[in-house]
N, C-alpha and C positions, 0 to 999 in steps of 0.2 A: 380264501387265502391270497388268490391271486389279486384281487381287488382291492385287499390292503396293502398288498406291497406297489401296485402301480399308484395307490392312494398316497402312501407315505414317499415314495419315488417323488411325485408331484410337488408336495412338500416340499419336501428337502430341495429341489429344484427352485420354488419360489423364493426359499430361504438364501440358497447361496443366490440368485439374482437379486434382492435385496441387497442382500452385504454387498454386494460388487455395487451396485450401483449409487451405496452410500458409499464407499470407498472413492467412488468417485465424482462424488459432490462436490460441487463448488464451492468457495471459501470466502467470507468477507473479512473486510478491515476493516475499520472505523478509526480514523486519525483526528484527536481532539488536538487543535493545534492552540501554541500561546507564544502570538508574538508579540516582545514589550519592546521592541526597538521603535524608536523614533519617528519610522514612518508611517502614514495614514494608509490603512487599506480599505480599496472601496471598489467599487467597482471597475477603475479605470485602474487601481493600482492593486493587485491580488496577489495573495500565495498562492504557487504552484507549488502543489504534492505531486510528487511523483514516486514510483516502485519501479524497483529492480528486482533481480530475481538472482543479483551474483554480487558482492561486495566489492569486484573489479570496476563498478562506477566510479570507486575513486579515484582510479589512474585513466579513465575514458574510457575501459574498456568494454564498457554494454552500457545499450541506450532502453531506456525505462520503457518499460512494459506497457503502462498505465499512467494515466494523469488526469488528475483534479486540481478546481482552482476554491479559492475561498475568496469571499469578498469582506471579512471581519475577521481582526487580530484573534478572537477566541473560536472561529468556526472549527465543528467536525463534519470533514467529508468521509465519505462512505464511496467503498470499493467494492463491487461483487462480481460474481464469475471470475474468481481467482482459480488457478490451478496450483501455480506452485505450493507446497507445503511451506516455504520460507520464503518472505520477501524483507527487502530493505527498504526505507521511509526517507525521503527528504525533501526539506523543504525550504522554496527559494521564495524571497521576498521581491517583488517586480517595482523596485522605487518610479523608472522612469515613466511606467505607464504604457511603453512600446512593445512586451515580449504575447510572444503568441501562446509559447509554452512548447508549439511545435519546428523553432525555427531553428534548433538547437540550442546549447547551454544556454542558462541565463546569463544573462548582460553583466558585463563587469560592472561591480559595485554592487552588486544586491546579496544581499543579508542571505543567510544558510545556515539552516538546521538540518542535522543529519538525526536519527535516530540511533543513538550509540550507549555503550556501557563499558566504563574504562579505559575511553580515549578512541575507543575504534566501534564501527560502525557492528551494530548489532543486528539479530536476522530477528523478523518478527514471526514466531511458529503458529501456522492456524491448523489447524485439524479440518479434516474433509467434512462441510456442510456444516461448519463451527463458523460462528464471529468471532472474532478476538477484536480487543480495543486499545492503543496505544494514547499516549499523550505526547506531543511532540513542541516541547518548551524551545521556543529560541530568540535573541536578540541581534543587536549588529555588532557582533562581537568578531564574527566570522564570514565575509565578504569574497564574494567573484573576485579573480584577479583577472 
């Protein structure tokens, strides 16, 4: 008797370490971008993705998490070792060819897609040790000032 309950004990132990540590699995995104604006993206001239983790980016108030670059209007970059349960997506069009991605905002003048639903930026929800995949449609509609 005693050796099934320190059996089943054990168990159960394995069981809640499991769950805890899919709990806290890391999280991907996958951002399919479409940029049909004007300018050529290539190597010298790329999108930067970038994630946040608080919809306050868009008054400056937090600086992105994470960043990816694409060197093709249709490229999807990929994000992993995500923590947060919800992040934000957006995406800067580098016309001049000068930004590093890390020097602060992008350069006035370049194009911007946000990831939104209804005019305001929307949070992308991934689940712990899930991918989720967005598509992130934009043109030069929406420019740096």
């Amino acid at each position: 008797m005693r050796n099934r309950l320190l059996a089943l004990a054990g168990l159960l132990a394995v069981c809640l370490f499991a769950a805890a540590q899919q709990n806290q699995a890391s999280r991907t995104l996958k951002v399919k971008l479409n940029y049909t604006g004007a300018g050529k993206v290539d190597q010298n001239h790329k999108v930067f993705v970038f994630l946040f983790d608080s919809p306050d980016f868009v008054s400056g108030g937090v600086m992105p998490f994470a960043t990816q670059t694409a060197s093709a209007k249709d490229e999807t970059v990929t994000f992993g070792a995500i923590s947060a349960p919800e992040v934000y997506a957006v995406a800067a069009y580098d016309p001049s060819g000068g930004y590093d991605g890390a020097s602060g905002p992008p350069p006035s003048g370049s194009s911007l897609g946000i990831y939104a639903k209804e005019g305001k930026p929307e949070p992308v929800r991934i689940e712990a040790g899930k991918t989720a995949q967005i598509d992130l449609p934009f043109d030069d509609s929406f420019k740096m000032q």
